[in-house]
N, CA, C and O atoms as a MOPAC input file, in Angstrom:
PM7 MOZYME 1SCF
protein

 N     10.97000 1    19.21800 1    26.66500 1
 C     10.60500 1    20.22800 1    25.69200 1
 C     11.82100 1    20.50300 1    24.81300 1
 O     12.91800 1    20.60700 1    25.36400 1
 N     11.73000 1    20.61100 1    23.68300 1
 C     12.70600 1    20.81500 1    22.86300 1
 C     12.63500 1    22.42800 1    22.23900 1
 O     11.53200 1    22.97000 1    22.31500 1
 N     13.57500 1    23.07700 1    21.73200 1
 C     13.87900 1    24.23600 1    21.44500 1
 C     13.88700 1    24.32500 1    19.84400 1
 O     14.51900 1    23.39900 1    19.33500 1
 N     13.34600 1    25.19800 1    18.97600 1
 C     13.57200 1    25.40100 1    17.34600 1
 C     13.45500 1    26.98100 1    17.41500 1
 O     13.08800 1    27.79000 1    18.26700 1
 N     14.08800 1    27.05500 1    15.71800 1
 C     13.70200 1    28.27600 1    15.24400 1
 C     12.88100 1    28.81900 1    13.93700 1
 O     12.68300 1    28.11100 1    12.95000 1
 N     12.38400 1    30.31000 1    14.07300 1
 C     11.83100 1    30.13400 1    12.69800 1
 C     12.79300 1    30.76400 1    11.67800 1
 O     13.09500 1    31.95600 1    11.74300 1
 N     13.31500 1    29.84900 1    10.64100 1
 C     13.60300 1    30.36900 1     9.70300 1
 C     13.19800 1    31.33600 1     8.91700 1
 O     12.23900 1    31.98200 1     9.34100 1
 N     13.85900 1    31.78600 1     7.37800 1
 C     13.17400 1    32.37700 1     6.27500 1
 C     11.93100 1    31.36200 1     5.76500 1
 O     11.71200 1    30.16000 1     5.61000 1
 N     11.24800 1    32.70700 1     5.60800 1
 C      9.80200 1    32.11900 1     4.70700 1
 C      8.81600 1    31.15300 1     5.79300 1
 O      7.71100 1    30.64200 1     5.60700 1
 N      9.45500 1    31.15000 1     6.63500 1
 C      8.30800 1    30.85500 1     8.03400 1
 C      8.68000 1    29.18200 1     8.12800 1
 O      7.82300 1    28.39200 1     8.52400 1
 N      9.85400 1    28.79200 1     7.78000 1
 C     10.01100 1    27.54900 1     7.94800 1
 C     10.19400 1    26.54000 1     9.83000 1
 O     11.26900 1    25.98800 1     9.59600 1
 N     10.11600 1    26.44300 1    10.13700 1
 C     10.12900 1    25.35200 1    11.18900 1
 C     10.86200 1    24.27600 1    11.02900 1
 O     10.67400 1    23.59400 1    10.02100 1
 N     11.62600 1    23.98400 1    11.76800 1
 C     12.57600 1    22.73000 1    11.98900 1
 C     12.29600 1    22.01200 1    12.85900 1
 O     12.63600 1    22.38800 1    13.98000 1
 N     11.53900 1    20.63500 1    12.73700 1
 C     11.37900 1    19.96200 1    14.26200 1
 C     12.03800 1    18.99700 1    14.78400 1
 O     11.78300 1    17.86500 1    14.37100 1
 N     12.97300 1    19.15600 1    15.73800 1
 C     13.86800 1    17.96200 1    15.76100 1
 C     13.40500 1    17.11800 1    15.66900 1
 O     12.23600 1    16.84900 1    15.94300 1
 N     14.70200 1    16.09400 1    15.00700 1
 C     14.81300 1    14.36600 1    14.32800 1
 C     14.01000 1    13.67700 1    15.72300 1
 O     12.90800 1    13.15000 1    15.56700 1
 N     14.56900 1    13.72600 1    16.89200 1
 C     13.68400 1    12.81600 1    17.86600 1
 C     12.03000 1    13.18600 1    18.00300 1
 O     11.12500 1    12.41500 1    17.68200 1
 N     11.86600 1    14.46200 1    18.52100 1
 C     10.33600 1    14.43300 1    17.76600 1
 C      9.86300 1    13.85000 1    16.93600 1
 O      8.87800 1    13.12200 1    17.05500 1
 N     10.70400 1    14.14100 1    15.58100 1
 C      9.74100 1    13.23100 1    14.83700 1
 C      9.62100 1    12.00000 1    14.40000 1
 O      8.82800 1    11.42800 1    13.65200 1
 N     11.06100 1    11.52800 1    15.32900 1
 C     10.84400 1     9.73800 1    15.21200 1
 C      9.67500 1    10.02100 1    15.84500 1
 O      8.63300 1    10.05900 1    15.19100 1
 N      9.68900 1    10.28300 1    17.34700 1
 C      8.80800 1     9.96700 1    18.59800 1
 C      7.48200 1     9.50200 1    17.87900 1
 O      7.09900 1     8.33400 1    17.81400 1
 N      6.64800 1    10.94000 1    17.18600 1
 C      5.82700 1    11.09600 1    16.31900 1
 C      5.61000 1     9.80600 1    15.19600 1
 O      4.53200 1     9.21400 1    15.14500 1
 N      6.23400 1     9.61100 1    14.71400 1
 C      6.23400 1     8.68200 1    13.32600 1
 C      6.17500 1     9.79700 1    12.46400 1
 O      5.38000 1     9.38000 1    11.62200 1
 N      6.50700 1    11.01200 1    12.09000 1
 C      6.20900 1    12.25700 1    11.02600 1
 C      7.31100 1    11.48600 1    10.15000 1
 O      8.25600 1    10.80400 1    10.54600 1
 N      6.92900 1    11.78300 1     8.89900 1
 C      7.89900 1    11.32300 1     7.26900 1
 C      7.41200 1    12.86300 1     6.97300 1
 O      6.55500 1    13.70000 1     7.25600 1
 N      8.64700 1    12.60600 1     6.15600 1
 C      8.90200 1    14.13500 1     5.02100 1
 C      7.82200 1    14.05800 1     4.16800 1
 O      7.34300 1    13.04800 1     3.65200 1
 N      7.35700 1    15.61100 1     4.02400 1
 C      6.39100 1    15.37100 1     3.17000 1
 C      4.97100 1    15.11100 1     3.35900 1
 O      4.12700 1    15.38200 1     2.50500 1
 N      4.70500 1    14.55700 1     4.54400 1
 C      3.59300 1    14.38300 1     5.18300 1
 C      2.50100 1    15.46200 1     5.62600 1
 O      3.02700 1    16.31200 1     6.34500 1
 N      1.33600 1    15.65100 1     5.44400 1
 C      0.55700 1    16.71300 1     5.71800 1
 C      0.48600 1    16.90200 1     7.20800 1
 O      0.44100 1    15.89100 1     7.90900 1
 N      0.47100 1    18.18800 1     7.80700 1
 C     -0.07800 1    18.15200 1     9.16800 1
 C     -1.17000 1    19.87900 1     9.12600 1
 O     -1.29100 1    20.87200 1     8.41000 1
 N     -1.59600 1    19.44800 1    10.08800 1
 C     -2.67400 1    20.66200 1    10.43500 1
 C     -2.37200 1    21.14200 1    11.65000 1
 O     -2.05800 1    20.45300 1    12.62100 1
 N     -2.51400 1    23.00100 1    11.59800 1
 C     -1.54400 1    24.00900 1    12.58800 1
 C     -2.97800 1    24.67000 1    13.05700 1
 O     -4.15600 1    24.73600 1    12.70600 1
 N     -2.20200 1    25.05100 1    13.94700 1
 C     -3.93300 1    25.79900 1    14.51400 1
 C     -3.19300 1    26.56700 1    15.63100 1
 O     -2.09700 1    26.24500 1    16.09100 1
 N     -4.02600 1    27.74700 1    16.04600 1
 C     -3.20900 1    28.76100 1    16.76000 1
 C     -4.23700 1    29.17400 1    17.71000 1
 O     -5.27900 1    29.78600 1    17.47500 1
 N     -3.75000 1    28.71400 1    18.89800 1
 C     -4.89900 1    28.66000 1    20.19500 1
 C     -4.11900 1    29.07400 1    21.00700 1
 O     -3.00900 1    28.59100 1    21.22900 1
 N     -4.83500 1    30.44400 1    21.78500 1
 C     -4.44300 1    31.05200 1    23.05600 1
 C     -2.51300 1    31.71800 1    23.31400 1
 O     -1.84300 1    32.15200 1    24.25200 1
 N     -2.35000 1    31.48200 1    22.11200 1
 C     -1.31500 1    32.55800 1    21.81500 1
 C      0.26700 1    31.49400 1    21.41000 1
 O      1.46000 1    31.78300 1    21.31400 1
 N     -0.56000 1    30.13400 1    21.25600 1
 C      0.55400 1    29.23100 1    21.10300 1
 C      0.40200 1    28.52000 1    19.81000 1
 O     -0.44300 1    29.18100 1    19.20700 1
 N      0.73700 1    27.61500 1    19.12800 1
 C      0.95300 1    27.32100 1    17.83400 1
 C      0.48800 1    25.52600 1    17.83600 1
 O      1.44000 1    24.94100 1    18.35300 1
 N     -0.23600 1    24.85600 1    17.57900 1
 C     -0.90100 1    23.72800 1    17.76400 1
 C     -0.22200 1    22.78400 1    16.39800 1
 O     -0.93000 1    22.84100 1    15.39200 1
 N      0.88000 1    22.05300 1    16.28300 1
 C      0.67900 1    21.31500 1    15.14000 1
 C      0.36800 1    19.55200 1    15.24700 1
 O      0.91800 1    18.79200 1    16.04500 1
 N     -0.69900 1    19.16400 1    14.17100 1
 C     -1.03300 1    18.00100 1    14.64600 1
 C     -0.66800 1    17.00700 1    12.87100 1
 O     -0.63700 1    17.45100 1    11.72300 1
 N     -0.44800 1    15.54500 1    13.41700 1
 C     -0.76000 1    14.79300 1    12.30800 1
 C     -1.89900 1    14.71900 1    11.50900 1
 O     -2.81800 1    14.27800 1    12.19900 1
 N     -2.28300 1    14.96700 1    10.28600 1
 C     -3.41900 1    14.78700 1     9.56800 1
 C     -3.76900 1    13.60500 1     9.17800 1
 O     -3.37700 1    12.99800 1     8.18100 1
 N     -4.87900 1    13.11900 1    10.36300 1
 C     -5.31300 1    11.39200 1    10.09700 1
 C     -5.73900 1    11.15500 1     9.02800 1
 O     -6.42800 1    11.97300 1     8.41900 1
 N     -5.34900 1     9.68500 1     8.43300 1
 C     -6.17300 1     9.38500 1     7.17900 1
 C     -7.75800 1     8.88300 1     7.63900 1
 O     -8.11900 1     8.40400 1     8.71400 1
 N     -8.58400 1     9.19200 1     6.35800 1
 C     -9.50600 1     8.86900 1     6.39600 1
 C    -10.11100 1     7.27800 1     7.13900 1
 O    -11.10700 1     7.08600 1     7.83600 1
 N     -9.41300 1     6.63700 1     6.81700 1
 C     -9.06800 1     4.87200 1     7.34600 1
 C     -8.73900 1     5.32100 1     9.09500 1
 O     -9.63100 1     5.00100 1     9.88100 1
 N     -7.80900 1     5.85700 1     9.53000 1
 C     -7.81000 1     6.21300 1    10.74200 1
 C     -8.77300 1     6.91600 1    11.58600 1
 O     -8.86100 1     6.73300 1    12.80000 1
 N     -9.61400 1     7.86000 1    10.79500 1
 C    -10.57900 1     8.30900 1    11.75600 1
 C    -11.66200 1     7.69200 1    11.19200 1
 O    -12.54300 1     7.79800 1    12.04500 1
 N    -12.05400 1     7.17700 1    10.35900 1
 C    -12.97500 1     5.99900 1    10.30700 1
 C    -12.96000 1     4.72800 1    11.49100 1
 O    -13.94800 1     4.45700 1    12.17400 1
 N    -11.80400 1     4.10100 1    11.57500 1
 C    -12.01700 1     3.28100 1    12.86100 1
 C    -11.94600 1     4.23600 1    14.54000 1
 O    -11.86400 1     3.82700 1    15.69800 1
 N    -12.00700 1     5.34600 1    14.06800 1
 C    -12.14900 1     5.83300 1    15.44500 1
 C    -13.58700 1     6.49300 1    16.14300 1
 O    -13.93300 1     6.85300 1    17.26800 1
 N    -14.14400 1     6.43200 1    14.90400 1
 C    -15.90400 1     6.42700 1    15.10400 1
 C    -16.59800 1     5.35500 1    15.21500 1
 O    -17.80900 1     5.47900 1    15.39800 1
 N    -16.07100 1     4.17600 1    15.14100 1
 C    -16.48100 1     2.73900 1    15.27800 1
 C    -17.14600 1     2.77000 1    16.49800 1
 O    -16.54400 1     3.43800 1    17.33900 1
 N    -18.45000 1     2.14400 1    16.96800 1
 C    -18.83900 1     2.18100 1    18.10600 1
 C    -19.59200 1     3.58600 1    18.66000 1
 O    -20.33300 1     3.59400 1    19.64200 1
 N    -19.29700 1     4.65400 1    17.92700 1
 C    -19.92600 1     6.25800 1    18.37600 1
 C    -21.41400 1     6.27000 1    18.23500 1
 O    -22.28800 1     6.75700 1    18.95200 1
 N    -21.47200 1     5.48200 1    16.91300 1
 C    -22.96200 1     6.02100 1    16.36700 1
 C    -24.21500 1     4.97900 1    16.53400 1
 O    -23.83300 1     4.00700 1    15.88300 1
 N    -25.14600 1     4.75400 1    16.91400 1
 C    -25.95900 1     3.26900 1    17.19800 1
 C    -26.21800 1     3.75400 1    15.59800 1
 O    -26.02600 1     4.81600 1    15.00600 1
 N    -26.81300 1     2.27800 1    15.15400 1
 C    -26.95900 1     1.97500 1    14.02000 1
 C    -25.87000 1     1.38200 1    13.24900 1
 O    -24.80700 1     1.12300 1    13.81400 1
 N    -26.05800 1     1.12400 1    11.89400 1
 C    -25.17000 1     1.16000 1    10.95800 1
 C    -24.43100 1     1.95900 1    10.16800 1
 O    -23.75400 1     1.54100 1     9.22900 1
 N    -24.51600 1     3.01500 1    10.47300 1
 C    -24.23700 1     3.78900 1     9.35200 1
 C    -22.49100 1     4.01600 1     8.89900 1
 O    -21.60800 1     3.64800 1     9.67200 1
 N    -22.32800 1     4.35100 1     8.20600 1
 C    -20.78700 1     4.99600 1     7.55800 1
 C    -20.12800 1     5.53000 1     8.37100 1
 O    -20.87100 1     6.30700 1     8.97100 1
 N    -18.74300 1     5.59200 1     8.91600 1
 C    -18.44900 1     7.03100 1     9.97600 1
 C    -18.21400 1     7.84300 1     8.51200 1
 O    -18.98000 1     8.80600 1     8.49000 1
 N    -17.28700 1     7.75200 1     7.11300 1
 C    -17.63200 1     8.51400 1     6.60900 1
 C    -18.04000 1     9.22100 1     5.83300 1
 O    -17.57900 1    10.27200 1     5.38600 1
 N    -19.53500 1     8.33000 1     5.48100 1
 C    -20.64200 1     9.12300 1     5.23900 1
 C    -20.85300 1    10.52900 1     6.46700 1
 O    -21.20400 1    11.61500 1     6.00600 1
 N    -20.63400 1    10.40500 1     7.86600 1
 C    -20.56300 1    11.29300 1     8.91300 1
 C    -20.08900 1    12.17500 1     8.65300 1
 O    -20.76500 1    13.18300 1     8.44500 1
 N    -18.73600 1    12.18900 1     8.55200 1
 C    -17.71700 1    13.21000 1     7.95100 1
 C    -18.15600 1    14.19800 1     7.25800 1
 O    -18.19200 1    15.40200 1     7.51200 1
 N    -18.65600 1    13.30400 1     5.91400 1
 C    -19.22000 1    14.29800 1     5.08800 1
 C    -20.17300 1    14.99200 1     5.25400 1
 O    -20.27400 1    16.10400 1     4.73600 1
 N    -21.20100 1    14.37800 1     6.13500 1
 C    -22.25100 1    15.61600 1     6.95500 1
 C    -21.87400 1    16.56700 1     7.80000 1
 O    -22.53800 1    17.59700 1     7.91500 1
 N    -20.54300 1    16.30300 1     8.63400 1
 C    -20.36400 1    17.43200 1     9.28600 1
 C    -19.71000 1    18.56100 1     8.51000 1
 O    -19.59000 1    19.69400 1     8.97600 1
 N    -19.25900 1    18.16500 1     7.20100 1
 C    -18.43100 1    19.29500 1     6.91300 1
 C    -19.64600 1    20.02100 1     6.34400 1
 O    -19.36900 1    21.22000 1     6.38000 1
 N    -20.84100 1    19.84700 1     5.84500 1
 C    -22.03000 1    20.80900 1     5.40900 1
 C    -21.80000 1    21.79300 1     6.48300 1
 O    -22.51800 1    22.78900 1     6.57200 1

């Protein structure tokens, strides 16, 4: 487990080995989410990435995301 702090303006520092570990680049989007009193941050997959990860989910042919876009209705 590694240790940070929060800066001004709510900044976060995540150490350099994290984010080799990770593959994170500067600049890169991620998505935070705040569950059960702790702070969740994740990589924001590209579309191409969670497209091959619905491969096989759905019988038929269809799009995974054409899917996508139905779930976000």
């Amino acid at each position: 487990m590694e240790k940070t702090r929060l800066e001004k303006e709510g900044r976060v520092f995540i150490p350099k080995k994290v984010r080799e570990r990770l593959g994170m680049r500067s600049g890169e989007e991620m998505l935070i989410e705040e569950r059960d009193g702790a702070l969740i941050l994740r990589k924001r997959k590209s579309p191409e990435e969670f497209s091959s990860q619905l491969k096989g989910c759905v019988k038929g042919g269809g799009n995974p995301l054409d899917l996508k876009k139905m779930w976000r209705m």
